[in-house]
C-alpha positions as CSV (number, residue, x, y, z in Angstrom):
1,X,90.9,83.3,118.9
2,X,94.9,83.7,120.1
3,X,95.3,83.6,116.0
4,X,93.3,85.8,114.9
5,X,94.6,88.4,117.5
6,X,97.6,87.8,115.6
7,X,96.2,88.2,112.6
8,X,94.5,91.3,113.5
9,X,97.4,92.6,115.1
10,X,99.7,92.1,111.3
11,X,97.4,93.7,109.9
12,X,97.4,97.1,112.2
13,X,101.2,96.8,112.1
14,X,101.4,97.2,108.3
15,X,98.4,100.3,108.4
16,X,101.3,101.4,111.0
17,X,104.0,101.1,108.1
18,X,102.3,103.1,106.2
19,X,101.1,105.5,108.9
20,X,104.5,106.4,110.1
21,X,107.0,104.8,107.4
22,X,108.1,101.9,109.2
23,X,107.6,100.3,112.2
24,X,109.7,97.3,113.8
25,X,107.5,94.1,114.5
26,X,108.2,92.4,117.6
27,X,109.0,88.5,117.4
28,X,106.2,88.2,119.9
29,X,103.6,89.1,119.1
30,X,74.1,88.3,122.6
31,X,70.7,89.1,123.6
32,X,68.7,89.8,120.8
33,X,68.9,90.9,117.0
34,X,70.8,94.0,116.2
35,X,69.9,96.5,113.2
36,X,71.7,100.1,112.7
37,X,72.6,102.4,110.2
38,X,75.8,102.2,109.0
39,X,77.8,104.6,107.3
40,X,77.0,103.4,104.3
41,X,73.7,103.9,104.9
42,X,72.5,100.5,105.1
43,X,70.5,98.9,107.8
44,X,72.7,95.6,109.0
45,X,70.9,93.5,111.0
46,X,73.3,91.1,113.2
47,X,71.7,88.2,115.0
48,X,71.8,87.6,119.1
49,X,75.1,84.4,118.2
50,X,77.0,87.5,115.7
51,X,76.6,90.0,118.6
52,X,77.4,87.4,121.2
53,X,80.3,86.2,119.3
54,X,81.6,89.4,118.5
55,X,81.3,90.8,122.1
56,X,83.3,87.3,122.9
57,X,86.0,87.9,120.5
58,X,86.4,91.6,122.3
59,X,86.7,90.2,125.3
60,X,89.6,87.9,124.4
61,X,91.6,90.5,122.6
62,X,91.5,92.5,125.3
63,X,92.5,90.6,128.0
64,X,96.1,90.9,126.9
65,X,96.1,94.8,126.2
66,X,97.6,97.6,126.0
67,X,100.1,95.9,124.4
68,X,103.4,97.1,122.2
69,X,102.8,95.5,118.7
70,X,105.3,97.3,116.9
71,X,108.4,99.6,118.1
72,X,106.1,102.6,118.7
73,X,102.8,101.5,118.4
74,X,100.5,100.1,121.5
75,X,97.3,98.6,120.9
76,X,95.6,99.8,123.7
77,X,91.9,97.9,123.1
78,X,88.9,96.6,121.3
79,X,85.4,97.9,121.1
80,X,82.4,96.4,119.5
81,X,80.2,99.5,118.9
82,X,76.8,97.2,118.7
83,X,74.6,100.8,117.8
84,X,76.9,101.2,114.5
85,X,77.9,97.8,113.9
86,X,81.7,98.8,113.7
87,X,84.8,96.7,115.3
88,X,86.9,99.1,116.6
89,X,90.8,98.5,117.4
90,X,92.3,101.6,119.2
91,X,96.0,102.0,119.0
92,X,98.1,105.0,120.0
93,X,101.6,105.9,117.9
94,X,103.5,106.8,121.0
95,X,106.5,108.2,119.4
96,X,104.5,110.4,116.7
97,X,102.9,113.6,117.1
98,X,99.9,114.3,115.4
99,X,101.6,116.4,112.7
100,X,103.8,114.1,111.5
101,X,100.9,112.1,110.6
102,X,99.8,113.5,106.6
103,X,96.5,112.7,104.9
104,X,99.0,111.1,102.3
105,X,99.8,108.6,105.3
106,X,96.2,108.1,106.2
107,X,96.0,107.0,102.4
108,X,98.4,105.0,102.3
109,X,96.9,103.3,105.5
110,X,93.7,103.2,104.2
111,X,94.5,101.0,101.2
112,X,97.0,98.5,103.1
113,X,94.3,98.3,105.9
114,X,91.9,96.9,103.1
115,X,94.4,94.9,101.7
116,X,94.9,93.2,104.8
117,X,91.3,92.7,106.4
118,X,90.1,92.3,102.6
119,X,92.6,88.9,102.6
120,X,91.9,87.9,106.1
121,X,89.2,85.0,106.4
122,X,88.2,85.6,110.1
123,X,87.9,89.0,108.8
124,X,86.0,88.8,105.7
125,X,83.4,86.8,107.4
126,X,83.1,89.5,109.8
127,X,82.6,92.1,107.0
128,X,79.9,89.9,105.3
129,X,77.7,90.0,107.7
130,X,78.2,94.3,107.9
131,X,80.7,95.0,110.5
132,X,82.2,97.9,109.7
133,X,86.3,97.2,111.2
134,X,87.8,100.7,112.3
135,X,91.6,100.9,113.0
136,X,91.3,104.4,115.1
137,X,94.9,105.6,115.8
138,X,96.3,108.4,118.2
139,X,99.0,110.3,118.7
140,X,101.1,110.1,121.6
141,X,99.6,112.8,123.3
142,X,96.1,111.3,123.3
143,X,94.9,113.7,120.4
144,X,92.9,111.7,117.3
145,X,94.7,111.2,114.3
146,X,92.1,109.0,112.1
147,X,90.5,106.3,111.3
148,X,90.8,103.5,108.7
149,X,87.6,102.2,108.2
150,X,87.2,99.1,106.1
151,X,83.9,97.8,105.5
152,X,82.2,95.0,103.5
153,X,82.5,97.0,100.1
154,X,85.9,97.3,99.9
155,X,86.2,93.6,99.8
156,X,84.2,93.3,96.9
157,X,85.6,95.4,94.6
């Protein structure tokens, strides 16, 4: 689990890049089955050991957070919205105010976010079964700046 924490936490790092144009990386670094709508508008349907294992792998990664993963970015937790199928990793540019952040940015995140879970095997296996991964970023004041969702069809193209 402690490497795909790191793996997770590359992969925020470079949507960060992108976010805010470069960031410094530090040298240290279930009950029963589960069907929702997701935004694609597909039921997923996860079974009790997906949910379990999911809510598991929450749990660990956020036993060490908040966390600096990056000269001015935190990653302050992990949440495994089980209604909408979507892994959510919260992380809060504490140097940036939400205007600096452009829709351009967001873009640029987007892509690299895909890149990255798209070429991550923990990852991928997570987006086969449905999960929907959300990197949900805000600005130092608390105020939402976006989200970078990446979801099962983005691997496949």
């Amino acid at each position: 689990m402690h490497s795909l924490s790191r793996k997770l936490s590359f992969a925020s790092l470079l949507v960060c890049v992108a976010l805010l144009g470069a960031c410094d990386k530090k040298e240290d670094t279930p009950t029963s089955s589960n069907t929702s709508q997701v935004a694609s508008g597909a039921n997923v349907t996860l079974s009790s050991a997906d949910v379990k294992g999911l809510q598991m792998a929450t749990s660990a990664l956020n036993k060490g957070l908040p966390q600096m993963v990056s000269k001015g970015v935190q990653f302050d937790r992990v949440v495994f919205d089980e209604s909408k199928t979507e892994w959510i990793y919260e992380y809060t540019l504490v140097d940036a105010e939400k205007s600096v952040v452009t829709q351009e940015k967001l873009s640029q995140g987007l892509e690299i976010g895909k890149a990255q879970s798209c070429s991550n095997n923990g990852l991928v296996d997570v987006l086969k079964k449905g999960v929907v991964i959300v990197y949900r970023y805000n600005a130092k004041d608390g105020s939402f700046i976006g989200d970078i969702r990446v979801a099962r069809a983005d691997c496949e193209k």
